[in-house]
C-alpha positions, -999 to +999 in steps of 0.1 A: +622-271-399+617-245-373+652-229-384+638-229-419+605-212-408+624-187-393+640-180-421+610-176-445+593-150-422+625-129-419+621-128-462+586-113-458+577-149-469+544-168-454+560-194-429+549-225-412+547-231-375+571-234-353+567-268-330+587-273-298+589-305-277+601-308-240+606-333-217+596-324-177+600-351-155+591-380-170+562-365-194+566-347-226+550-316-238+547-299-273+542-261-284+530-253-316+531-217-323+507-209-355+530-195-386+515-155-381+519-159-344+485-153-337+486-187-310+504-204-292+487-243-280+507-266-256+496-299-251+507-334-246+523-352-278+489-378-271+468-346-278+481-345-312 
């Protein structure tokens, strides 16, 4: 999905967001980076 998104905005084409998740330790985190880059939020996947 994020490839796909990628994709889109290098066609000049409105994209969705890109969403990352990562495991530190024993905990989990997600990034979710709005489609025109204009956030970035990280929070826990609980947050969601």
């Amino acid at each position: 999905m994020n490839d796909d998104a990628i994709e889109a905005e290098r066609s000049g084409e409105p994209t969705d967001r890109l969403f990352s998740l990562y495991s530190i330790g024993d905990r989990e985190i997600c990034i979710i980076t709005e489609w025109d880059r204009s956030a970035t939020t990280i929070l826990f996947p609980e947050e969601y």
